[in-house]
Backbone as ProteinMPNN parsed JSONL, in Angstrom:
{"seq_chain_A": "XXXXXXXXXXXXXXXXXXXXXXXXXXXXXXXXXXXXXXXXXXXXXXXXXXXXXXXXXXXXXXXXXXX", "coords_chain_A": {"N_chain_A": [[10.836, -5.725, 13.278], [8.006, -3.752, 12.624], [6.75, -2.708, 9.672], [4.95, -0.325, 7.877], [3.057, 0.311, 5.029], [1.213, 2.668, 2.657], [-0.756, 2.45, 0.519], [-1.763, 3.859, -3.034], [-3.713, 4.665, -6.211], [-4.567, 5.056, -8.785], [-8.98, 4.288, -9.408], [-8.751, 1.658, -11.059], [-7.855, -1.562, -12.623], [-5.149, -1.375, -12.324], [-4.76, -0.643, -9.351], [-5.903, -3.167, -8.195], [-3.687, -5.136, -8.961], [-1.222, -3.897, -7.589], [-1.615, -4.136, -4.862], [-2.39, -6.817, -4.698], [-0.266, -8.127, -5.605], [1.616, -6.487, -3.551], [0.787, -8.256, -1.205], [1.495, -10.769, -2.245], [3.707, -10.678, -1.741], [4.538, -10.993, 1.197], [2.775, -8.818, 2.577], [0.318, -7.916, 4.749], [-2.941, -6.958, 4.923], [-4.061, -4.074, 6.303], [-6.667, -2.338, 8.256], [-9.346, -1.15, 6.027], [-10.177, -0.639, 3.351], [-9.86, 2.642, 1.708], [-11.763, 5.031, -0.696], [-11.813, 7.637, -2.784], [-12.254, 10.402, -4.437], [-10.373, 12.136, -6.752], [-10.119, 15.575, -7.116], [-8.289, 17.057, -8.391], [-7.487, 15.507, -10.771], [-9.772, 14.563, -12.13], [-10.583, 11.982, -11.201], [-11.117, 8.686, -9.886], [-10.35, 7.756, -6.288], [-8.306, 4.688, -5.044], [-7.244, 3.131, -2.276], [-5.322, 1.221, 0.294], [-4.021, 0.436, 3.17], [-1.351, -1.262, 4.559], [0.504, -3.897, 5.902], [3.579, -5.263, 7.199], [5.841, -7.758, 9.262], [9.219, -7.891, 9.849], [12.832, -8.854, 10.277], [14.937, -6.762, 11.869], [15.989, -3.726, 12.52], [14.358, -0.44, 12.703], [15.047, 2.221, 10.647], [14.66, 5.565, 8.618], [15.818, 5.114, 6.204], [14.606, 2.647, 5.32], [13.758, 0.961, 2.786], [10.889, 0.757, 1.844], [9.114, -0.364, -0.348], [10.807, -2.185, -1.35], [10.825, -4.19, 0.675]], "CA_chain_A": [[10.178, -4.447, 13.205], [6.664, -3.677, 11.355], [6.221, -1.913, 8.461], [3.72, -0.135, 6.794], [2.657, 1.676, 3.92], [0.075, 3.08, 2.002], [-0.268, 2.168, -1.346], [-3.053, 3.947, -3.71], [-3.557, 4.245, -7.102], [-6.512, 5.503, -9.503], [-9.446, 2.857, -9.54], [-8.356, 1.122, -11.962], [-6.723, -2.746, -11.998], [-3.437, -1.145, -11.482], [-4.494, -0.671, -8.021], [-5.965, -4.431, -7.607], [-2.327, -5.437, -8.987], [-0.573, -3.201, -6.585], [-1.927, -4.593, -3.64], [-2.27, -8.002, -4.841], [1.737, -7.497, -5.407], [2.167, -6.662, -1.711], [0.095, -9.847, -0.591], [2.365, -12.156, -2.548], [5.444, -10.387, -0.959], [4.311, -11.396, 2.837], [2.566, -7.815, 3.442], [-1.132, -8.03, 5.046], [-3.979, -5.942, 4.971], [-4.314, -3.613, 7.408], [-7.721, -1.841, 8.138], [-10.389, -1.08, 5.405], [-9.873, 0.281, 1.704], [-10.652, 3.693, 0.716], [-12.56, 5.342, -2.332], [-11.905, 9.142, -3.028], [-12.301, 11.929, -5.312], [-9.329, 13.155, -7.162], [-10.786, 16.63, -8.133], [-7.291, 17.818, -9.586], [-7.405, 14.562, -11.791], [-10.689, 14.384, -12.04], [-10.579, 10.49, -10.985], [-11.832, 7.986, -8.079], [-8.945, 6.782, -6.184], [-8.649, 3.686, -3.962], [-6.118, 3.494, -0.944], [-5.3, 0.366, 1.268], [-2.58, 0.501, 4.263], [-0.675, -2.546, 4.442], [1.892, -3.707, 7.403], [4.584, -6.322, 7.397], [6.875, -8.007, 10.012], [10.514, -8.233, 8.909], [13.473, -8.865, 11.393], [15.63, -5.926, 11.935], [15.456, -2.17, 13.286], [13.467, 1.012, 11.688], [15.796, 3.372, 10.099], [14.072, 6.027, 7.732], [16.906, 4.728, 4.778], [14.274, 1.492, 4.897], [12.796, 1.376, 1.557], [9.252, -0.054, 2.192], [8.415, -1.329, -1.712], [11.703, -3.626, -1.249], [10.604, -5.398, 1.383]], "C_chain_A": [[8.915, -4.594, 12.372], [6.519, -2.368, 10.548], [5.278, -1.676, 7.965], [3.656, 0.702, 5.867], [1.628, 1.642, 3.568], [-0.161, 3.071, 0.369], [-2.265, 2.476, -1.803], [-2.663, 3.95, -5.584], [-5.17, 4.709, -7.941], [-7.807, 4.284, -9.571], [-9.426, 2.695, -11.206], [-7.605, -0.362, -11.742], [-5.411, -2.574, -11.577], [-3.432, -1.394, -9.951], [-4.939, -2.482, -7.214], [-4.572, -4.691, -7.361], [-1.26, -5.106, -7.632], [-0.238, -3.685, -5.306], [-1.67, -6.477, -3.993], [-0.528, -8.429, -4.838], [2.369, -7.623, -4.113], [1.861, -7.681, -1.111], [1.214, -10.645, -0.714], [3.767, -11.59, -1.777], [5.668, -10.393, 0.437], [3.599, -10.018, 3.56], [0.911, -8.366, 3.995], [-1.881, -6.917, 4.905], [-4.437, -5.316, 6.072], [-5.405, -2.47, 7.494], [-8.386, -1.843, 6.873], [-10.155, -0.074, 4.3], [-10.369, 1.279, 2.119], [-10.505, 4.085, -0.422], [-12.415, 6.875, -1.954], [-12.093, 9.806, -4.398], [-11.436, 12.395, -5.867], [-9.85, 14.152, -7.836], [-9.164, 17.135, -9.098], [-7.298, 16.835, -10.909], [-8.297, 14.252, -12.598], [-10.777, 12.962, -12.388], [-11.078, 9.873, -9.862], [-10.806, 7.265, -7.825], [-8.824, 5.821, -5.057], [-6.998, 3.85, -2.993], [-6.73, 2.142, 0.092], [-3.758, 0.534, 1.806], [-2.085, -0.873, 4.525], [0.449, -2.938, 5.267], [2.426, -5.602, 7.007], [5.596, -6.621, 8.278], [8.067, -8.097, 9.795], [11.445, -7.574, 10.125], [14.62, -7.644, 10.929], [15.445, -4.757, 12.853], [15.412, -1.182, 12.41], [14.877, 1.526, 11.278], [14.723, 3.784, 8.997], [14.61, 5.912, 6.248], [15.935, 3.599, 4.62], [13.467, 1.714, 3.684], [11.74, 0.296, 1.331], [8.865, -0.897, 0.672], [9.685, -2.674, -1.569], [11.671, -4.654, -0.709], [9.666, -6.493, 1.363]], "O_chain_A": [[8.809, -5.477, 11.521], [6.201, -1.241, 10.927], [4.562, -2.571, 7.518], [4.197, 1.807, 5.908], [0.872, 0.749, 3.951], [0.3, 3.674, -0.6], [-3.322, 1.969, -1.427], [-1.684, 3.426, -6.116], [-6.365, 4.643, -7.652], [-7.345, 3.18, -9.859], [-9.886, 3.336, -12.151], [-6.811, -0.451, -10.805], [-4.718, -3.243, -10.811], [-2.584, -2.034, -9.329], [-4.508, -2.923, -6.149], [-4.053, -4.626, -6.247], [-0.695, -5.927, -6.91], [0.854, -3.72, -4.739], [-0.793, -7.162, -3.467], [0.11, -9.006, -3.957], [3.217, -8.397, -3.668], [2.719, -8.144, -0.36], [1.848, -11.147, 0.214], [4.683, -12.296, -1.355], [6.696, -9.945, 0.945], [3.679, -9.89, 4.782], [0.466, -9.359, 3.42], [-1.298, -5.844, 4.753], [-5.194, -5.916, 6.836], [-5.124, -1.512, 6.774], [-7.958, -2.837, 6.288], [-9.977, 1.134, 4.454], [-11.317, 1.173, 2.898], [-9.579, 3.802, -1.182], [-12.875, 7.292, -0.891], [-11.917, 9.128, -5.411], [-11.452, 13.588, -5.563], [-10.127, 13.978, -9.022], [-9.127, 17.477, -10.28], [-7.128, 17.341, -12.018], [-8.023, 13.738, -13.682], [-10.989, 12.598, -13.545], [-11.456, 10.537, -8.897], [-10.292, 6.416, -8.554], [-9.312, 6.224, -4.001], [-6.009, 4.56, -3.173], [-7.869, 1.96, 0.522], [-2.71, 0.695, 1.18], [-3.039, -1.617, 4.751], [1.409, -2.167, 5.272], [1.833, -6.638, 6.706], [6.484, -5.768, 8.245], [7.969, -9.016, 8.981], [11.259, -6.528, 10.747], [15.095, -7.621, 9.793], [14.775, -4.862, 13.881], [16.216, -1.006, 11.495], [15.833, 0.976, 11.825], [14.002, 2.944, 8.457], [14.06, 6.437, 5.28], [16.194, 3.151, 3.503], [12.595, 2.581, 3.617], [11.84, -0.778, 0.739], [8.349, -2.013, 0.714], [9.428, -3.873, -1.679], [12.126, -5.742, -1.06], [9.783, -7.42, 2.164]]}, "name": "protein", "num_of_chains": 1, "seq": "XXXXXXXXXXXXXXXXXXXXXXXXXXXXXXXXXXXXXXXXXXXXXXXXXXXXXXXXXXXXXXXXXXX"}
């Protein structure tokens, strides 16, 4: 099956980490960062989508950071 998620994060290295995190755990990079606006936070926040192959079948019980 393929997995994906969305993993953001304020800009800040947390969010390099984050992602860099998912890399080492077999995920890839899927399409093109974004940069936003948090007006409630008042922060700039980055956002990359990330997909991984992993043998099995979907169920919504799959918990995407485990894999």
């Amino acid at each position: 099956m393929k997995l994906y998620r969305f993993l953001s994060e304020d800009d800040t290295s947390a969010f390099c980490h984050k992602v860099t995190a998912a890399l080492n755990k077999g995920w890839e990079l899927h399409g093109s960062p974004t940069y936003a606006f948090d007006a409630a936070k008042g922060v700039m926040r980055c956002g990359q989508a990330v997909v991984k192959e992993v043998p099995g079948e979907y169920s919504p019980e799959v918990k995407l950071g485990e894999q």
